[in-house]
C-alpha positions, 0 to 999 in steps of 0.5 A, a space after each residue: 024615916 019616922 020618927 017610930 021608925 027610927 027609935 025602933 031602928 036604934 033599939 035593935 041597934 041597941 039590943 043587938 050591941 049589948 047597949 052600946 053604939 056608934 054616931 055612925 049608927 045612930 046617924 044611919 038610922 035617921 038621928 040629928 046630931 041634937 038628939 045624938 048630943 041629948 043622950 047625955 041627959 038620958 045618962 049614956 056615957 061616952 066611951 071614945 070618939 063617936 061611940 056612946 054605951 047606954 046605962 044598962 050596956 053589958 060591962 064586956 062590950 065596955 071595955 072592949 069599945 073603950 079600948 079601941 075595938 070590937 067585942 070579938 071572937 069566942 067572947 062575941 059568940 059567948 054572947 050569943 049562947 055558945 060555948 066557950 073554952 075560955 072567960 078572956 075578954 078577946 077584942 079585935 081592934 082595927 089594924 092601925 089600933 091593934 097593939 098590945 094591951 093588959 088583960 086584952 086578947 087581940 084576936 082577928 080572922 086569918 089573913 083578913 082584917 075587916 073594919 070595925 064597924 059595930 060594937 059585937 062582931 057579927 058571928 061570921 067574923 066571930 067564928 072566923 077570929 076563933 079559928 084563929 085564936 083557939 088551938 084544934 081541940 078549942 075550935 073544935 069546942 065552939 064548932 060543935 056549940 054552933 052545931 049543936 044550936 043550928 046556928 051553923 050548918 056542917 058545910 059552914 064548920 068545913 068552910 069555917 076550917 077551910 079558911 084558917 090555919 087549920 086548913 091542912 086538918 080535918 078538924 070539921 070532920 071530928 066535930 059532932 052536932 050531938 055534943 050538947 056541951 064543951 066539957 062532952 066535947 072535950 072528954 069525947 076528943 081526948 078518949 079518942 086522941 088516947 085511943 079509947 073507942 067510944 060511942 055518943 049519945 046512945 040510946 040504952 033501954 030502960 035508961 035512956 041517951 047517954 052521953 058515952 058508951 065505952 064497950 058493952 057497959 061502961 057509961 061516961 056522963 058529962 056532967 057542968 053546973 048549967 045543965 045537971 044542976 036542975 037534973 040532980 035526982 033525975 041523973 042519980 035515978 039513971 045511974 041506979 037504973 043503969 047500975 041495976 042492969 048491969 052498967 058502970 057509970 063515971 060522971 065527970 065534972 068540968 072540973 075532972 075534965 079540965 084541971 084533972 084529965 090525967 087522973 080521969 084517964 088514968 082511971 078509964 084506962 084501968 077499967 079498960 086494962 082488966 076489960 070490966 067494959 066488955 063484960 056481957 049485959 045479963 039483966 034485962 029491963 
């Protein structure tokens, strides 16, 4: 291998590990162990025995490295855009090195313990650690994430399910690639375990795709800081045109979803009991 050849082959090791890699790497890639040792001078720092974190290395793949195992589970696929249910440091650690340690999430696939070979765990053991970590309406959350950015295709969801302890639960089958968010996930999941009927992401003319329609004119938006933030005038025009026609609208924040959901429900319940959300639409756009 030349020498371009094997600097492009460390940079993508490099990029694709969030700065951080192993001599087994580098000398895979072609590296001596003299120019694996003069790293040193280019200010990479050691983390354990035949693993080195370059200066700009992210601080979660640090830690997790320095601690004896892999970047894993839902913290691995928060690395690569999906969402998330949780900001916990999950770690997954060979069977020899899994133990318990203090701000750490030990996490790994159902019955299967791959080695460690690589500072980020790739995705397929990622997702399988997730399964087994989160809780139903969790895996549910990050499936849908996947979905939704096409890194995953339905078939992989079931597959995904088929193989952990979820196996005896159609968890695949309530997932939805049209779920742009988490907090959209969480809100469409917990309606239907309470029995409200809900359709998603429906086109309303003169309005648009909302995320929600609760019966004739009840309009539930899912609302986090990522994606509303930029579209503040945008979603308060909406809901003055969709009030205009006729509709109600409730927009709930991760905020109302998470540490607020009883109230949230309460509130839905009560429009649903004096069944204001059957009421006819009379304007027309």
């Amino acid at each position: 291998m030349g020498c371009y050849e094997t600097v492009s082959e460390i940079e993508r090791i490099v990029a694709s590990n969030g700065g951080v890699a192993s001599a087994a790497q580098l000398r895979t890639a072609g590296w001596s162990r003299s120019q694996i040792n003069a790293l040193f001078a280019q200010g990479w720092l050691p983390l354990r025995r035949g693993w080195y974190a370059s200066s700009s290395a992210n601080s979660q793949v640090v830690r997790a490295v320095s601690s004896g195992g892999a970047l894993g589970c839902v913290s691995a696929l928060r690395m690569q855009g999906v969402w998330v249910p949780d900001s916990e440091l999950h770690v997954r650690y060979s069977a020899r090195a899994r133990r318990s340690r203090s701000g750490v999430r030990s996490c790994h696939p159902y019955r299967l313990d791959p080695p460690v070979l690589t500072a980020i765990d790739p995705m397929e053991i990622a997702v399988a650690s997730a399964a087994n970590c989160l809780d139903a309406e969790g895996l549910v959350i990050v499936l849908d994430s996947m979905l939704n950015m096409r890194m995953i295709e339905m078939a992989d969801a079931r597959a995904t399910v088929a193989a952990s302890r979820f196996a005896r639960h159609d968890l695949a089958e309530r997932c939805d690639p049209k779920s742009e968010s988490g907090t959209e996930t969480i809100i469409r999941l917990r309606l239907r375990a309470a029995g409200i009927h809900l359709r998603t992401q429906v086109a309303i003319p003169g309005v648009g795709r909302v995320d929600f329609l609760v019966g004739n004119r009840l309009i539930i938006e899912a609302d986090s800081r990522e994606h509303h933030l930029s579209k503040y005038q945008v979603d308060r025009t909406r809901d003055r045109v969709a009030t205009g026609l006729g509709f109600m609208v409730i927009r709930l924040t991760y905020e109302d979803v998470v540490h607020r959901w009883n109230v949230v429900v309460g509130d839905i319940r009560a429009i649903i009991r004096r069944r204001e959300h059957r009421r006819p639409i009379t304007t027309s756009a």
